[in-house]
C-alpha positions as CSV (number, residue, x, y, z in Angstrom):
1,X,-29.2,-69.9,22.6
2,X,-27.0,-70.1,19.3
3,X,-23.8,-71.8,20.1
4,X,-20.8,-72.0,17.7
5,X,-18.8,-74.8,18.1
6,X,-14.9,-74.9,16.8
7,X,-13.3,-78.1,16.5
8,X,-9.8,-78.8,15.2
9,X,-10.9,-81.1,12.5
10,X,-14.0,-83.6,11.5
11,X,-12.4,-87.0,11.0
12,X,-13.6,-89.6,12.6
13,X,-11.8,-89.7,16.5
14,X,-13.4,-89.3,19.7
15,X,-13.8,-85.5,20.4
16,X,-15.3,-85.4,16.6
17,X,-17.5,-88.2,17.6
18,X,-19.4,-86.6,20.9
19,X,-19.4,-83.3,19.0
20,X,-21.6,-85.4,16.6
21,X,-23.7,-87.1,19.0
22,X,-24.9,-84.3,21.4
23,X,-25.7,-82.6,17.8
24,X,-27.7,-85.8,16.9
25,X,-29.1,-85.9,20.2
26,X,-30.6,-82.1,19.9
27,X,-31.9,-80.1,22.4
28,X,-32.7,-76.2,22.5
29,X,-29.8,-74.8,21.5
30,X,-29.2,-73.5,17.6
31,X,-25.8,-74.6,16.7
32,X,-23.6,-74.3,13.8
33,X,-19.7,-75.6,13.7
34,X,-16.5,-74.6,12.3
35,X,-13.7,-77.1,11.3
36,X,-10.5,-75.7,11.2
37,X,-9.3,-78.4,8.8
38,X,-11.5,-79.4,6.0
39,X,-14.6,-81.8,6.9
40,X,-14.0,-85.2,7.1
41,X,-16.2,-87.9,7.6
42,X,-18.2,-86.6,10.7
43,X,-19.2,-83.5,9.0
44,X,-21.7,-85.7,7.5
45,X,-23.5,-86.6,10.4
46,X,-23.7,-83.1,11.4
47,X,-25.2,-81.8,8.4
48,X,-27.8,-84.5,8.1
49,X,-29.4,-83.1,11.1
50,X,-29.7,-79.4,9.6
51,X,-26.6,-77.8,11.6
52,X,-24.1,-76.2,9.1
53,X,-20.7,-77.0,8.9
54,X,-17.8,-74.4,7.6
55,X,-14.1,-74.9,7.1
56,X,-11.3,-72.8,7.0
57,X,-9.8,-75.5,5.2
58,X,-6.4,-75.4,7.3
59,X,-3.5,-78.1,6.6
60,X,-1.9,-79.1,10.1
61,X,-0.5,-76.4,12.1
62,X,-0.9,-73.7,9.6
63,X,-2.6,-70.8,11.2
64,X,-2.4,-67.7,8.3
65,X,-3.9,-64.4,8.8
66,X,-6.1,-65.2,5.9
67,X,-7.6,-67.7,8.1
68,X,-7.5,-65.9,11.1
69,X,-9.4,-62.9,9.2
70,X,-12.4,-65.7,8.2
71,X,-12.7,-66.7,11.3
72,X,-13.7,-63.0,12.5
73,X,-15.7,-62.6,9.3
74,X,-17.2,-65.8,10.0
75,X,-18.4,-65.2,13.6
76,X,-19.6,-61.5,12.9
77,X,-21.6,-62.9,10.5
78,X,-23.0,-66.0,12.9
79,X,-23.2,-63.6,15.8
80,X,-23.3,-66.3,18.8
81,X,-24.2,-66.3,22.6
82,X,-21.5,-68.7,23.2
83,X,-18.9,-70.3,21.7
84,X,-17.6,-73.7,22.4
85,X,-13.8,-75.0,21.7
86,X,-13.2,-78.3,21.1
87,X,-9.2,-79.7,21.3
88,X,-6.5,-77.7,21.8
89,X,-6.1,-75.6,18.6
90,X,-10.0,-75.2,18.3
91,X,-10.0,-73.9,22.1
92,X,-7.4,-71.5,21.2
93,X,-9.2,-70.0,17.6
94,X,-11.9,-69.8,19.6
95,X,-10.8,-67.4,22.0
96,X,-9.1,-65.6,19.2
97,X,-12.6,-65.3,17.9
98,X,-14.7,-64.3,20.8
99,X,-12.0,-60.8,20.5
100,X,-13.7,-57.3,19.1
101,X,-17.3,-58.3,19.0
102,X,-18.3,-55.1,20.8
103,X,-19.9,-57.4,23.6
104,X,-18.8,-60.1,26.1
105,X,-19.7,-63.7,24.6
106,X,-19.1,-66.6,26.6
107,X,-16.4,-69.2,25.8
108,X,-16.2,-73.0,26.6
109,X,-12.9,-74.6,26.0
110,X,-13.0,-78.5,25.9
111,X,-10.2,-80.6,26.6
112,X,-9.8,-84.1,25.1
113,X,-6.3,-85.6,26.1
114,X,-4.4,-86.8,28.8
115,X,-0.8,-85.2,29.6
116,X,1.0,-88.4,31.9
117,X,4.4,-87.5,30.4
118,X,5.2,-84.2,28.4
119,X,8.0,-85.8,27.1
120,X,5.8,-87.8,24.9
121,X,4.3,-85.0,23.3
122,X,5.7,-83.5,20.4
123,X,7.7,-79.8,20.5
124,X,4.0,-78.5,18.7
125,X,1.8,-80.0,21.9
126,X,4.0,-78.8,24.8
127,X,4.3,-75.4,23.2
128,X,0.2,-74.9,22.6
129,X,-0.3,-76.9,26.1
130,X,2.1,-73.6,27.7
131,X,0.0,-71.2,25.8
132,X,-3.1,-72.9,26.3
133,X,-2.4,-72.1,30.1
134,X,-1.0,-69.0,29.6
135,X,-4.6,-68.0,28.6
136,X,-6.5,-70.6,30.4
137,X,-8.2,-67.9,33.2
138,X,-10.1,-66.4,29.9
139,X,-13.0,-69.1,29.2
140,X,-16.3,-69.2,31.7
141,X,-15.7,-73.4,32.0
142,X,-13.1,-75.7,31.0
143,X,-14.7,-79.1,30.4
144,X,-12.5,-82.4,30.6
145,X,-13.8,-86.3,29.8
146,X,-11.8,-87.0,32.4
147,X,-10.5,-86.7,35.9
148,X,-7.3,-87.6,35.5
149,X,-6.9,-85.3,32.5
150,X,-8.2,-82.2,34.7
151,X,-5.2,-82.8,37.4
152,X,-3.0,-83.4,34.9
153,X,-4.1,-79.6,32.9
154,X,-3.6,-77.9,36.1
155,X,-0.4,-79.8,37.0
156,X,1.1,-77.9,34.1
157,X,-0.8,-74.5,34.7
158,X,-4.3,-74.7,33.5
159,X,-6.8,-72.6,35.6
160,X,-8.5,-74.5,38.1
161,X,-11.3,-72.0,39.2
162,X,-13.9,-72.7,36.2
163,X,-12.9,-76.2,35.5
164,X,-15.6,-79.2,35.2
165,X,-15.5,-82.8,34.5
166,X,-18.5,-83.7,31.7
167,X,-17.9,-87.9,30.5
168,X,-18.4,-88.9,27.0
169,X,-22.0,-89.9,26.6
170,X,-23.1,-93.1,24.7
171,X,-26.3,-93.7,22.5
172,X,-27.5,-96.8,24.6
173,X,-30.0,-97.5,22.2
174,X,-27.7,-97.6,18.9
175,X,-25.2,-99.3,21.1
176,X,-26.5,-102.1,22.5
177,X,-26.7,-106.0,22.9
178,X,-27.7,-107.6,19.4
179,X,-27.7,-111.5,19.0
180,X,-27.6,-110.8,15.3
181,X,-24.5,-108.9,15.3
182,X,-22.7,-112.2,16.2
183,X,-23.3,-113.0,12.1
184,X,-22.4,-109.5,11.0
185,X,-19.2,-109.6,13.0
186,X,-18.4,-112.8,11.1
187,X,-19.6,-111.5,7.6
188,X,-17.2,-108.4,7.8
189,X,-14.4,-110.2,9.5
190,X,-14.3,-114.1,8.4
191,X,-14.2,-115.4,12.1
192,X,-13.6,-119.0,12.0
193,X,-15.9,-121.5,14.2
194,X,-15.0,-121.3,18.2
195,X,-12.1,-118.4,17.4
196,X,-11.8,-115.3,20.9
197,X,-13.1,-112.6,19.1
198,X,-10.6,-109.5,20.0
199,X,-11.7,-105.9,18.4
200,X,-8.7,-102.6,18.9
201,X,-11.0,-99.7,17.3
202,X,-8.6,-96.8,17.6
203,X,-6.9,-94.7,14.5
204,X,-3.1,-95.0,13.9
205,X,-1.1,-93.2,16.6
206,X,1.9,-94.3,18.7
207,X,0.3,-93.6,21.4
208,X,-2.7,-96.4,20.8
209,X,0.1,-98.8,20.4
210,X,-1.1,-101.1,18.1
211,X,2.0,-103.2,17.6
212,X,2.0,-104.1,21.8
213,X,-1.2,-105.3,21.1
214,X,-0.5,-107.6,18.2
215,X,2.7,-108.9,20.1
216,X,0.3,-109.8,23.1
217,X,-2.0,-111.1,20.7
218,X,0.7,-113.7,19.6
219,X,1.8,-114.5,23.0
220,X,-2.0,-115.7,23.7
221,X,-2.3,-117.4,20.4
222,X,1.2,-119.4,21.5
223,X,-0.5,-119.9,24.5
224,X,-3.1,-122.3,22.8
225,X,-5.3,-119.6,22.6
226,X,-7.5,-119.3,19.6
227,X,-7.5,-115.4,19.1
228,X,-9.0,-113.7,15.7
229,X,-7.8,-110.1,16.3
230,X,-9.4,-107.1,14.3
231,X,-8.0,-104.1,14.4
232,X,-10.0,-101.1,13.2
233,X,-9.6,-97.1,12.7
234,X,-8.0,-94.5,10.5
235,X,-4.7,-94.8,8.7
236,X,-4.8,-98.7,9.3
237,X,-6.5,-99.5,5.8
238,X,-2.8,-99.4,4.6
239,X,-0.4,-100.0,7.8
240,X,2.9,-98.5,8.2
241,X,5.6,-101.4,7.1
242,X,7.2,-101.4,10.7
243,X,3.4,-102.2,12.0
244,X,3.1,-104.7,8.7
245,X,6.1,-106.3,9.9
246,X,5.4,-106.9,13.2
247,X,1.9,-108.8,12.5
248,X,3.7,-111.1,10.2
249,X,5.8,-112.3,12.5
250,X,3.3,-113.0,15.1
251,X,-0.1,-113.2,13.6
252,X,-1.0,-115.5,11.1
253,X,-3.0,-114.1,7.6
254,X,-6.3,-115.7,8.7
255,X,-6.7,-114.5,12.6
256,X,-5.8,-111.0,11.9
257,X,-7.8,-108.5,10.1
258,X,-6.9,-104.9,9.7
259,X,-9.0,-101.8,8.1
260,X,-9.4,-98.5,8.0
261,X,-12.5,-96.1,9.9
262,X,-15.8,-97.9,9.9
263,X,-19.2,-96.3,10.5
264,X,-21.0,-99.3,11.1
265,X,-19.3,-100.0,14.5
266,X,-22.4,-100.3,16.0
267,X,-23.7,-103.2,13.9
268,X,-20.5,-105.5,14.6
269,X,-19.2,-104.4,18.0
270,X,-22.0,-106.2,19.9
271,X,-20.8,-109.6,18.0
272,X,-17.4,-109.5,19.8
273,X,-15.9,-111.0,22.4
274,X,-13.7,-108.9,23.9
275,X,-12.5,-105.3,23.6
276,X,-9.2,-104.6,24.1
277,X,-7.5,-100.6,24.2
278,X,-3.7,-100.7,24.5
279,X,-3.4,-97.4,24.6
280,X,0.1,-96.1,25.6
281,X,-0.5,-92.7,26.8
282,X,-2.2,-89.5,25.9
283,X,-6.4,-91.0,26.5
284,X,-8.3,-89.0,28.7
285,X,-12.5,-91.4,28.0
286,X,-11.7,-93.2,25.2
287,X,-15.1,-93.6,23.8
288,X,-15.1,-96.9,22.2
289,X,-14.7,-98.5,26.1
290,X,-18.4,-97.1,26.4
291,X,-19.2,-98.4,23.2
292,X,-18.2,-101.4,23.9
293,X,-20.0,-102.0,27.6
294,X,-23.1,-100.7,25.9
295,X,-22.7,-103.4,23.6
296,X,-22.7,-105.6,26.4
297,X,-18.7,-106.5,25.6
298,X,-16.3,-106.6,28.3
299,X,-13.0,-104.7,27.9
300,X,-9.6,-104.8,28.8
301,X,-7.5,-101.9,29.0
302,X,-4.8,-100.3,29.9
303,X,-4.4,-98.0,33.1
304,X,-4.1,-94.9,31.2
305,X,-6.5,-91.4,31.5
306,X,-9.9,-92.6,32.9
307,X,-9.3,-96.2,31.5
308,X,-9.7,-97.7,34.6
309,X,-12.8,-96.1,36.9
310,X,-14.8,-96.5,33.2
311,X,-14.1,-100.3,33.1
312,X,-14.2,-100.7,37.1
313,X,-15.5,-104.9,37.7
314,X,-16.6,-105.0,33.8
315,X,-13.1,-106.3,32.7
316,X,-9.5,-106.2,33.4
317,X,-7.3,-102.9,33.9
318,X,-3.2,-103.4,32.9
319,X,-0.4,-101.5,33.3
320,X,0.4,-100.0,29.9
321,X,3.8,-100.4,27.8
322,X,3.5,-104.0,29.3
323,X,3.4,-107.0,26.8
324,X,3.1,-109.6,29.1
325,X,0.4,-108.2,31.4
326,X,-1.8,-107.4,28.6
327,X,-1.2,-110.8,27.1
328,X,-2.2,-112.5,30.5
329,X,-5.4,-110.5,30.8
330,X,-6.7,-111.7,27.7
331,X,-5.9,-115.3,28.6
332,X,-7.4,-114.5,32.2
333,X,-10.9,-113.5,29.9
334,X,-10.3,-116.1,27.8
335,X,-10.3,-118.9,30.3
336,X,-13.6,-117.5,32.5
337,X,-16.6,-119.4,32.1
338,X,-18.8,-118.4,29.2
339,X,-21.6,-117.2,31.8
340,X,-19.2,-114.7,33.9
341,X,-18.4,-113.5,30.4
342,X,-21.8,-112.5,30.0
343,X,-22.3,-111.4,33.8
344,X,-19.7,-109.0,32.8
345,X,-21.3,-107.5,29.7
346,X,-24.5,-107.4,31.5
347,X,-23.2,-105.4,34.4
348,X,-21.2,-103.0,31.6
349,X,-24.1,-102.5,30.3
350,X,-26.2,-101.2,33.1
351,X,-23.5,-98.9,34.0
352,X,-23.4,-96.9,30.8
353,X,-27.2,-96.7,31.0
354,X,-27.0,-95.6,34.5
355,X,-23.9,-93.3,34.4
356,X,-23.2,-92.6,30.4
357,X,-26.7,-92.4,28.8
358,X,-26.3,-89.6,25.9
359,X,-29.5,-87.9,27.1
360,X,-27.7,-87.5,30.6
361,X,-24.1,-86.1,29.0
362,X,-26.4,-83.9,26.2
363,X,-28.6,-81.9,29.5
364,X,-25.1,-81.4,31.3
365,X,-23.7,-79.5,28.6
366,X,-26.8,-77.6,28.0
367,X,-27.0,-76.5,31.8
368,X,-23.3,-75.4,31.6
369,X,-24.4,-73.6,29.2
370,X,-26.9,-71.7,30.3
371,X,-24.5,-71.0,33.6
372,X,-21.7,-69.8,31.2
373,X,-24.5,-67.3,29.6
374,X,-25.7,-66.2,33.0
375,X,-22.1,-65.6,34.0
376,X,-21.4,-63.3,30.9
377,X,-24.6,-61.4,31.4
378,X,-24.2,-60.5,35.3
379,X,-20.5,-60.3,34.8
380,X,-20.4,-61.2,38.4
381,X,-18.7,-64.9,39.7
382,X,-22.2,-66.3,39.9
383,X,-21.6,-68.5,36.7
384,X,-18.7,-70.0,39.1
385,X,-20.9,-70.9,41.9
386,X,-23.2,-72.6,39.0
387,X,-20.5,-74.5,37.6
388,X,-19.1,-75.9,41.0
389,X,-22.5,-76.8,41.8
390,X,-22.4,-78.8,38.3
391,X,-19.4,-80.5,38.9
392,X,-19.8,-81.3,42.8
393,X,-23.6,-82.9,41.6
394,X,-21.5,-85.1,39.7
């Protein structure tokens, strides 16, 4: 089966990153992808296993007809079986592109966010979340990372019949426990002797609420608490002043390090002590919280999209937009005895092998798939029947 993919954009973020991984972790489908902004980072990984990446080069929010007439030149020429939308503008250009093909190809939306509060959203989300369900009945399956993101979707008016919950899947053998990566942790970072070892990977948003974090983080370190806190992900290699400000006043220079994207999460996450996702609002599976268990690290986080049944025992689950509760669940980890630390990470650990293994994720989107294709080629509701069956197995 060919299968065009069309995702928003190619930076590194978490729907970029499983796009990636399922490509990485093959499988019998041919696959190309379209960006709709121009490659970033991830694009790299894609095109290092043979899968070819285009771009219509789009800056934000700026959908032309010039672009919308490459897209249709674009898939004429590809000619898929199925196409596959990934975040809410790529959803939409790929139903635009599925139009006048002179046959029916099957369409996969796949929805990344979480929708607690539309208030939060800016005017340009709420407006493509209305059309988004305006159109929503159109695609053979709506996939969501989440549960909590599917009620929320259909809250709002997003179809219900076709819709299935698929998790992030993790690479549990790049991912995993490494004694070593205790001394690459401290190569990259500078940890001092006998310092908590606190990692936020997440790119700069309001919504990951960096600053809560670093205000906890100062709590615990007033606390008595030795914390080193490193804060990872894009836009952070040169921090807004307001964000700048506010680890100043509560962080000293030398517990507190702060970069841009990495690629070589794998080799230093394992050598942490603790995980921590602050996130405000708007996650559906953030997938560094399966990174992390993989890694054997527990995780605190707060109650926010799927947050909470991903952690379950393997760490501590906080309200979010709470300062003081996150502060007293890193001092709660803190103060556990080194071995219940470890009983943690080892039970993380066996529940991303048992539940988020990549293999597992990659064969659940290539049966919905095939039940997408089979649903486009009997035009009957059987397709339906497949993907219920899908969902309820899971």
């Amino acid at each position: 089966m060919k299968v065009l993919h069309v995702i928003t954009g190619l930076n590194v973020g978490g729907a970029e990153n499983m796009l990636a991984k399922l490509i990485e972790q093959g499988g019998a489908d041919q696959l190309e992808v379209l960006s709709l902004l121009p490659p970033g980072p991830i694009a790299e990984r894609i095109t290092a296993r043979g899968v070819p990446v285009h771009s219509l080069g789009m800056r934000r929010g700026m959908a032309g007809p010039k672009a919308m007439l490459r897209v249709r030149r674009l898939v004429d020429r590809i000619r898929p079986d199925l196409i596959h939308g990934w975040m809410y503008h790529g959803n939409l250009v790929a139903s635009y592109s599925r139009f006048g093909l002179g046959r029916r190809v099957p369409l996969v939306w796949n929805v990344r966010h979480s929708i607690p509060d539309l208030a939060k959203e800016s005017f340009k989300t709420r407006a493509i979340l209305r059309l988004g369900a305006a159109i929503s009945a159109g695609p053979e399956a709506i996939v969501y990372n989440a549960h909590v993101s599917r009620s929320q979707h259909q809250a709002v008016g997003y179809s219900s019949g076709r819709s299935v919950v698929i998790a992030n899947g993790f690479d549990t053998a790049r991912f995993a426990p490494n004694l070593s990566a205790r001394d690459a942790a401290r190569a990259a970072f500078g940890f001092a002797p006998g310092v908590l070892r606190v990692a936020c990977v997440a790119r700069l948003h309001p919504m990951k609420d960096h600053a809560r974090l670093v205000r906890a983080i100062g709590r615990v370190r007033n606390a008595g608490c030795d914390v080193h806190l490193v804060m990872v992900g894009h836009g952070l290699a040169d921090p807004p002043r307001v964000l700048q400000q506010v680890i100043e006043a509560n962080i000293p220079s030398d517990r507190i390090t702060v970069c841009g994207a990495r690629l070589d999460v794998a080799d230093w996450l394992p050598g942490m002590d603790l995980l921590v996702v602050p996130s405000a609002w708007g996650e559906a599976f953030p997938n560094v919280i399966g990174e992390a268990l993989a890694c054997g690290v527990p995780v605190v986080a707060t109650d926010v999209g799927d947050s909470a049944r991903i952690v379950g025992a393997q760490g501590i689950v906080v309200p979010p937009n709470d300062t003081a509760a996150l502060a007293q669940a890193i001092l709660a980890f803190a103060a556990r005895p080194a071995a219940e630390r470890a009983a943690m990470g080892r039970a993380g650990r066996e529940r991303v092998v048992r539940d988020y293994a990549l293999e597992k994720i990659g064969a659940a989107y290539e049966e919905l798939h095939a039940s997408c294709l089979d649903m486009a080629l009997y035009d009957d509701h059987s397709g339906e029947a497949a993907i219920a069956h899908h969902h309820n197995a899971r």
